[in-house]
N, C-alpha and C positions, 0 to 999 in steps of 0.2 A: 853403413847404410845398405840396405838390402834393395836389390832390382826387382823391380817390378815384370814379370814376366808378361812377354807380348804376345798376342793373340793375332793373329792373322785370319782373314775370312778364307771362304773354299773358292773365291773369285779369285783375287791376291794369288794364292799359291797356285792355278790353275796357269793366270798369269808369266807367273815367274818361271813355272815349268814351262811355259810354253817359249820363252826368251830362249831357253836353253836348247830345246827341243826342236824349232820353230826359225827360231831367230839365231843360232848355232851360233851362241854364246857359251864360253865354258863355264864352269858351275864356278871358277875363280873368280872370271869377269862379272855374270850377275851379281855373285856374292859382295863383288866390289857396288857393284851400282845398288842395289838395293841397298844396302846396310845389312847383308843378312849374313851368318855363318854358313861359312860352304858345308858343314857337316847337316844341315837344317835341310836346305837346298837340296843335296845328294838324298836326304830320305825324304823329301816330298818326289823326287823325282822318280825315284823305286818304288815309293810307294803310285804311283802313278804310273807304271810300267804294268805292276802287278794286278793291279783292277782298275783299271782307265772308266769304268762308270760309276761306282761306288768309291772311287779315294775320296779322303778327306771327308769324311760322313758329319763333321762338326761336335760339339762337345756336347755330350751328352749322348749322344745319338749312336746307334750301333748299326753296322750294316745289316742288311737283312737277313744273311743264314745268322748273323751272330745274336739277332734279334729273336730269329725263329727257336735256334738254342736254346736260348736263354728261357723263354714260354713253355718250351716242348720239359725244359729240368724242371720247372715250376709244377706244370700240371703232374709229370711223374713223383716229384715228391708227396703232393696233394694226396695221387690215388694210393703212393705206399701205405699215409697215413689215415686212409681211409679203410685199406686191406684190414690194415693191424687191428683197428678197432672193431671191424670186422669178428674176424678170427678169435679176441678177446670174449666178445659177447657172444658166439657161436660153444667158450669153451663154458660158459658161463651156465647157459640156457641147455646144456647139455649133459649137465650135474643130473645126478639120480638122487632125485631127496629122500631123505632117510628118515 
């Protein structure tokens, strides 16, 4: 029978880092009291060292350089294929008819 994989809100892990952090629990003891895997725990908690405003962005959702990225490849593939067809019809209209 296959587990159902659980989803935790950005309150919850904010929470539980904060047990650890805060409340100077080891990442064994939370992991006891919550029900959670220390290894789960330990990368919320890095991840929560590394950008303490943006961790945890929620599913779907991308932090904001990874956002901007993502826009900024979009538009640049756009204007490539914009050049091209460009450059096509530039060789086109620039035939010498015979």
């Amino acid at each position: 029978m296959a587990r159902k994989r659980r989803s935790f809100s950005r309150e919850f892990k904010l929470e539980a880092v904060g047990l650890m952090t805060d409340g100077g629990l080891s990442i064994a003891q939370a992991s006891r009291d919550l029900g959670i895997r220390e290894s789960v725990l330990g990368r919320w908690k890095k991840q929560m060292a590394e950008d303490p405003v943006e961790a945890f962005p929620g599913k779907g959702h991308l932090k904001s350089q990874d956002d901007e990225l993502r826009r900024l490849r979009r538009e640049n593939e756009i204007l490539r294929q914009e050049r091209d067809i460009l450059k096509k019809a530039v060789g086109i209209f620039s035939r010498v008819p015979q």
